[in-house]
C-alpha beads as a LAMMPS data file, in Angstrom:
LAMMPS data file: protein, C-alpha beads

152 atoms
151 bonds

1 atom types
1 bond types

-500.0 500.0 xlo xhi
-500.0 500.0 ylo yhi
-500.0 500.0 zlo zhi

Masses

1 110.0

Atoms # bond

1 1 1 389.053 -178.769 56.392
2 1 1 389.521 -178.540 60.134
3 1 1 388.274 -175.763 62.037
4 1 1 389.128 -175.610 65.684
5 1 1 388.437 -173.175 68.840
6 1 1 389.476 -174.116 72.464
7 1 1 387.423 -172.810 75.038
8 1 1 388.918 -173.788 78.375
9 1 1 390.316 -176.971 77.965
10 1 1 387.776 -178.137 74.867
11 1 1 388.643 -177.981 71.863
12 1 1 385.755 -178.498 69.681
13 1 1 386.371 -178.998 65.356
14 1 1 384.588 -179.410 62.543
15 1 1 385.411 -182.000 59.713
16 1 1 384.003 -183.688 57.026
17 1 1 383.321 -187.240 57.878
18 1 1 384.442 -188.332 54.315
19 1 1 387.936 -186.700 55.478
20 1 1 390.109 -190.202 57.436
21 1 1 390.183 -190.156 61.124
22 1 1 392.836 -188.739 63.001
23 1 1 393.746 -189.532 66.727
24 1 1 393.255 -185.875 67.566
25 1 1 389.836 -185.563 66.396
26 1 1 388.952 -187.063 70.200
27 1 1 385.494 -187.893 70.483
28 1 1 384.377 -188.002 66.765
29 1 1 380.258 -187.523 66.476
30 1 1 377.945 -187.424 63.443
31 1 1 375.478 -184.659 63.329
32 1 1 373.832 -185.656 60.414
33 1 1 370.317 -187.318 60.122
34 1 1 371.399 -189.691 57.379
35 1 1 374.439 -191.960 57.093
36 1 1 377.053 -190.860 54.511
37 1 1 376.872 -192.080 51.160
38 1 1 379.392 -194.742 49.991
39 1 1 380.690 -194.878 53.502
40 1 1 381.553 -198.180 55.832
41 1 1 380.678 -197.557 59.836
42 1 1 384.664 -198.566 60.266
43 1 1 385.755 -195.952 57.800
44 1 1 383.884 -193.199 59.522
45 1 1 385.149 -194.489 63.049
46 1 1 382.647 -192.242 64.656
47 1 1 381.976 -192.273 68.032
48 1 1 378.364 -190.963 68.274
49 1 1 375.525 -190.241 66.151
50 1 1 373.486 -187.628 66.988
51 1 1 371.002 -187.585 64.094
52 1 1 368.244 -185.907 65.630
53 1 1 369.695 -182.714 66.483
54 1 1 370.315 -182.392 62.066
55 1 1 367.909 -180.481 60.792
56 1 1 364.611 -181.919 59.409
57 1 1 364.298 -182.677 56.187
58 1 1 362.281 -179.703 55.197
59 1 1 364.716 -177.429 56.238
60 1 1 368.014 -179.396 55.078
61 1 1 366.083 -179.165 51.107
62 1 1 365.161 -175.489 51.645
63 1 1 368.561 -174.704 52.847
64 1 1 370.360 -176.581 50.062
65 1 1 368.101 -174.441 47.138
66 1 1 368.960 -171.307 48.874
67 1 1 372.203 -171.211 50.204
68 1 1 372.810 -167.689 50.360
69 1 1 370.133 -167.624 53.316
70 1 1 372.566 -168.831 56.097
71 1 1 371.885 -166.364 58.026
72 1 1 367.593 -167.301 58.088
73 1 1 368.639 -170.669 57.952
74 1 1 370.547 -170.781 61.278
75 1 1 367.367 -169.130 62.760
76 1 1 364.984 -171.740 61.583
77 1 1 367.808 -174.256 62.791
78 1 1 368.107 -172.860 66.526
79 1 1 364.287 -173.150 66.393
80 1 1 364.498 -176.821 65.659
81 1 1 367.177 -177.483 68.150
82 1 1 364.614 -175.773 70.710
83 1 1 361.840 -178.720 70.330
84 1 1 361.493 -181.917 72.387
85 1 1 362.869 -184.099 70.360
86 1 1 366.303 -182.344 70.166
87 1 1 366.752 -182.356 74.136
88 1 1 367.755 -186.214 74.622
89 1 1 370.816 -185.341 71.833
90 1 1 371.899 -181.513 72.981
91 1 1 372.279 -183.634 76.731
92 1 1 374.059 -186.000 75.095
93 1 1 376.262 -183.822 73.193
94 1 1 377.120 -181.288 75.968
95 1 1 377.906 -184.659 78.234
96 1 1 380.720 -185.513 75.773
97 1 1 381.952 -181.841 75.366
98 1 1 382.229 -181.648 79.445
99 1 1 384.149 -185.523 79.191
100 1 1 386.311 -185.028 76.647
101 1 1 389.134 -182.780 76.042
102 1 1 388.882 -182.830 72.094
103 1 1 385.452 -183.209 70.293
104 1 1 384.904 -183.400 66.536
105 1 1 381.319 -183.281 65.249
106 1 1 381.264 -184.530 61.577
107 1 1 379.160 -183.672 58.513
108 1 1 378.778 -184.705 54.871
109 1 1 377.698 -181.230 53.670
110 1 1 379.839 -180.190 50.857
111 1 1 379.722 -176.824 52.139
112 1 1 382.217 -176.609 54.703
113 1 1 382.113 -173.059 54.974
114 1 1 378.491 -172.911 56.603
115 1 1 376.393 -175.975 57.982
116 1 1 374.541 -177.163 60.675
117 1 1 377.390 -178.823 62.540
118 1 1 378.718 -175.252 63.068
119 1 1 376.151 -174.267 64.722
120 1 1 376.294 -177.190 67.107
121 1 1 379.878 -175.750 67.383
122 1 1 379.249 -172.405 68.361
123 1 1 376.142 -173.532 70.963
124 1 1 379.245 -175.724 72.339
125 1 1 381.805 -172.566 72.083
126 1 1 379.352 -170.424 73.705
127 1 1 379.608 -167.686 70.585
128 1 1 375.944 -167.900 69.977
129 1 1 372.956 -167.709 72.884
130 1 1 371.889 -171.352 72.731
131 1 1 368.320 -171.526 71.834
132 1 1 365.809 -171.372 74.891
133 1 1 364.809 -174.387 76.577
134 1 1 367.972 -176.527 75.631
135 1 1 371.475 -177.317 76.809
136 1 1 371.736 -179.329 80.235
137 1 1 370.364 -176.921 82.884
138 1 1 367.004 -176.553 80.497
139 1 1 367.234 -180.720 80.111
140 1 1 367.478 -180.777 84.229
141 1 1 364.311 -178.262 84.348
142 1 1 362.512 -180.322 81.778
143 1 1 362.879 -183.578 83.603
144 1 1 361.781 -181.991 86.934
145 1 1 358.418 -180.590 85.286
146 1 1 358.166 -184.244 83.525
147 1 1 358.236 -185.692 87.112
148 1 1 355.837 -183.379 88.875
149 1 1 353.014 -184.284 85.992
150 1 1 353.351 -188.158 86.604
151 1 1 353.011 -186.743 90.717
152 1 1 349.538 -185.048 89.843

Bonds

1 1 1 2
2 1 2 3
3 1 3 4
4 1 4 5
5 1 5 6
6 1 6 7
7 1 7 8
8 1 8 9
9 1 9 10
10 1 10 11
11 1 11 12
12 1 12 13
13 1 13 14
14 1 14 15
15 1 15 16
16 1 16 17
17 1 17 18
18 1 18 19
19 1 19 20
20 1 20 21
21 1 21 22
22 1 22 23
23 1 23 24
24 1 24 25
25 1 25 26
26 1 26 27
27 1 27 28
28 1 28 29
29 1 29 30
30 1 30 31
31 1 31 32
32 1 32 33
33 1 33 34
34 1 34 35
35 1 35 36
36 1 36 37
37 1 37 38
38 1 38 39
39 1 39 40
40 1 40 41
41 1 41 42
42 1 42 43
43 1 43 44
44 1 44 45
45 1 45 46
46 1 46 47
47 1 47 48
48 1 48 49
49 1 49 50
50 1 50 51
51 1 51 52
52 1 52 53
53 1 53 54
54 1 54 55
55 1 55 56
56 1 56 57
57 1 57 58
58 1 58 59
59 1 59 60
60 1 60 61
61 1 61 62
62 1 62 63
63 1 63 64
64 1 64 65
65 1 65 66
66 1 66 67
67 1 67 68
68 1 68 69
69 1 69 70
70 1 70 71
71 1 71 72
72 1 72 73
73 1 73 74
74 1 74 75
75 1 75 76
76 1 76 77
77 1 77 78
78 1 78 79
79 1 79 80
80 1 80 81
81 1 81 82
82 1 82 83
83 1 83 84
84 1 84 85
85 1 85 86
86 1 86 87
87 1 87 88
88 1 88 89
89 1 89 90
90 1 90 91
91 1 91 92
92 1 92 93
93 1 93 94
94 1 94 95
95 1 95 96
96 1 96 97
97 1 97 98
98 1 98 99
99 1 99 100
100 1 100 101
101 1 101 102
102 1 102 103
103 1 103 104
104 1 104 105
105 1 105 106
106 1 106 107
107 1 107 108
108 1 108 109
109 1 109 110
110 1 110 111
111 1 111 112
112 1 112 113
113 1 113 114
114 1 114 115
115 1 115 116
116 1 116 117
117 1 117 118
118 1 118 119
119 1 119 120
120 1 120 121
121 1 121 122
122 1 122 123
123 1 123 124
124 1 124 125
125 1 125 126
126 1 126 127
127 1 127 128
128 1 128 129
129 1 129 130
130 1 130 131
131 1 131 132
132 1 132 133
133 1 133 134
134 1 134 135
135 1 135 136
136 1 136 137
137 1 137 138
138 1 138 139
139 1 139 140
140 1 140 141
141 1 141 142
142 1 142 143
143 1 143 144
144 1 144 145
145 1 145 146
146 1 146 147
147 1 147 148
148 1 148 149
149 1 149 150
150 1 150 151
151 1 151 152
Protein backbone atom coordinates (compact mmCIF):
# COMPACT_ATOMS: atom_id res chain seq x y z
CA UNK A 1 0.00 0.00 0.00
CA UNK A 2 1.16 3.44 -1.05
CA UNK A 3 -0.33 6.43 0.27
CA UNK A 4 0.78 9.72 -1.15
CA UNK A 5 -0.03 13.65 -0.63
CA UNK A 6 2.02 16.44 -2.39
CA UNK A 7 2.28 19.50 -0.63
CA UNK A 8 4.15 21.98 -2.79
CA UNK A 9 6.55 20.16 -4.57
CA UNK A 10 6.91 17.10 -1.76
CA UNK A 11 5.42 14.37 -2.08
CA UNK A 12 5.64 12.44 1.02
CA UNK A 13 4.27 8.26 1.07
CA UNK A 14 3.91 5.71 3.22
CA UNK A 15 4.96 1.99 2.49
CA UNK A 16 5.71 -1.01 4.05
CA UNK A 17 9.37 -1.65 4.03
CA UNK A 18 8.73 -5.43 3.37
CA UNK A 19 6.99 -4.02 0.02
CA UNK A 20 10.44 -3.90 -2.96
CA UNK A 21 11.82 -0.55 -3.65
CA UNK A 22 10.73 1.50 -6.33
CA UNK A 23 12.71 4.46 -7.96
CA UNK A 24 9.86 6.78 -7.06
CA UNK A 25 9.83 6.16 -3.49
CA UNK A 26 12.85 9.06 -3.50
CA UNK A 27 14.43 9.29 -0.30
CA UNK A 28 13.31 5.98 1.39
CA UNK A 29 13.62 6.29 5.52
CA UNK A 30 12.83 3.79 8.30
CA UNK A 31 10.83 5.06 11.15
CA UNK A 32 10.93 2.16 13.09
CA UNK A 33 13.04 1.52 16.30
CA UNK A 34 13.87 -2.05 15.34
CA UNK A 35 15.15 -3.52 12.08
CA UNK A 36 12.61 -5.64 10.14
CA UNK A 37 12.44 -9.16 10.69
CA UNK A 38 13.84 -11.55 8.02
CA UNK A 39 15.06 -8.55 6.15
CA UNK A 40 18.75 -7.89 4.41
CA UNK A 41 19.94 -3.93 4.69
CA UNK A 42 20.18 -4.32 0.58
CA UNK A 43 16.65 -5.56 0.33
CA UNK A 44 15.24 -2.69 2.29
CA UNK A 45 17.51 -0.15 0.27
CA UNK A 46 16.65 2.46 2.78
CA UNK A 47 18.13 5.57 2.86
CA UNK A 48 17.81 6.66 6.54
CA UNK A 49 16.92 5.29 9.77
CA UNK A 50 15.33 7.32 12.02
CA UNK A 51 14.68 4.94 14.93
CA UNK A 52 14.36 7.28 17.61
CA UNK A 53 11.52 9.25 16.55
CA UNK A 54 9.38 5.33 16.74
CA UNK A 55 7.67 5.18 19.59
CA UNK A 56 9.11 3.63 22.81
CA UNK A 57 8.60 0.43 23.54
CA UNK A 58 5.97 0.95 26.13
CA UNK A 59 3.82 2.62 23.93
CA UNK A 60 4.45 0.45 20.61
CA UNK A 61 3.09 -2.87 23.19
CA UNK A 62 0.20 -0.77 24.57
CA UNK A 63 -0.75 0.33 21.17
CA UNK A 64 -0.53 -3.13 19.60
CA UNK A 65 -3.12 -4.69 22.62
CA UNK A 66 -5.43 -1.89 21.98
CA UNK A 67 -5.67 -0.94 18.61
CA UNK A 68 -8.89 0.61 18.53
CA UNK A 69 -7.24 3.56 20.65
CA UNK A 70 -5.58 5.35 17.63
CA UNK A 71 -6.90 8.18 18.35
CA UNK A 72 -5.14 8.24 22.38
CA UNK A 73 -2.39 6.62 20.86
CA UNK A 74 -1.39 9.41 18.43
CA UNK A 75 -1.62 11.73 21.53
CA UNK A 76 0.75 9.79 23.65
CA UNK A 77 2.89 9.59 20.31
CA UNK A 78 3.04 13.52 19.60
CA UNK A 79 4.04 13.63 23.30
CA UNK A 80 7.00 11.42 22.65
CA UNK A 81 8.01 13.16 19.53
CA UNK A 82 8.01 16.41 21.85
CA UNK A 83 11.09 15.10 24.17
CA UNK A 84 14.83 15.66 23.67
CA UNK A 85 15.70 12.80 22.33
CA UNK A 86 13.34 13.04 19.29
CA UNK A 87 14.80 16.59 18.18
CA UNK A 88 18.24 15.34 16.53
CA UNK A 89 15.73 12.90 14.15
CA UNK A 90 12.52 15.43 13.50
CA UNK A 91 15.81 17.91 12.17
CA UNK A 92 16.92 15.28 10.35
CA UNK A 93 13.76 14.27 8.86
CA UNK A 94 12.40 17.75 7.95
CA UNK A 95 16.14 18.33 6.28
CA UNK A 96 15.36 15.50 3.82
CA UNK A 97 11.65 16.54 3.26
CA UNK A 98 13.01 20.29 2.33
CA UNK A 99 15.98 18.28 -0.09
CA UNK A 100 14.09 15.98 -1.69
CA UNK A 101 11.25 16.11 -3.99
CA UNK A 102 9.81 12.54 -3.09
CA UNK A 103 10.16 11.06 0.49
CA UNK A 104 8.98 7.63 1.62
CA UNK A 105 9.12 6.84 5.35
CA UNK A 106 8.82 3.01 5.83
CA UNK A 107 7.29 0.78 8.52
CA UNK A 108 6.88 -2.91 9.35
CA UNK A 109 3.52 -2.46 11.14
CA UNK A 110 1.04 -4.77 9.68
CA UNK A 111 -1.45 -2.20 10.10
CA UNK A 112 -1.17 -0.01 7.27
CA UNK A 113 -4.22 1.72 7.87
CA UNK A 114 -2.96 3.58 11.15
CA UNK A 115 0.76 3.74 12.49
CA UNK A 116 3.27 5.86 13.66
CA UNK A 117 4.89 6.60 10.32
CA UNK A 118 1.61 8.44 9.48
CA UNK A 119 1.91 10.58 11.86
CA UNK A 120 5.43 11.51 10.87
CA UNK A 121 3.50 12.03 7.55
CA UNK A 122 1.02 14.36 8.52
CA UNK A 123 3.69 16.53 10.93
CA UNK A 124 5.55 16.59 7.34
CA UNK A 125 2.08 17.43 5.38
CA UNK A 126 1.31 20.01 7.82
CA UNK A 127 -2.42 18.30 8.52
CA UNK A 128 -1.70 18.00 12.16
CA UNK A 129 -0.11 20.98 14.61
CA UNK A 130 3.32 19.42 15.11
CA UNK A 131 3.87 18.86 18.71
CA UNK A 132 5.45 21.92 20.67
CA UNK A 133 9.02 22.28 20.89
CA UNK A 134 9.91 20.25 17.64
CA UNK A 135 10.34 20.67 13.91
CA UNK A 136 13.43 22.92 12.77
CA UNK A 137 12.59 26.44 14.04
CA UNK A 138 12.03 24.73 17.76
CA UNK A 139 15.57 22.63 16.96
CA UNK A 140 17.18 26.31 16.03
CA UNK A 141 15.63 27.75 19.48
CA UNK A 142 16.85 24.73 21.34
CA UNK A 143 20.41 25.00 20.18
CA UNK A 144 20.51 28.77 20.93
CA UNK A 145 19.32 28.17 24.70
CA UNK A 146 21.96 25.08 24.68
CA UNK A 147 24.64 27.72 23.79
CA UNK A 148 23.76 30.49 26.18
CA UNK A 149 24.03 27.76 29.28
CA UNK A 150 27.68 26.68 28.25
CA UNK A 151 28.08 31.02 28.11
CA UNK A 152 26.95 31.25 31.90
Amino acid sequence: MIVQRSLFLLTVALKRVYEPASRVDGARVLVDRLWPRGLTKERAAIDEWLRHLAPSDELRHWYHARPDQWDAFRKKYLKELAQPECQDGLKKLYELSHKKKRLTLLFASKNEERNNALVLKQLLDGMRKPPSGTGPGAVHSLRRREAAVRRR
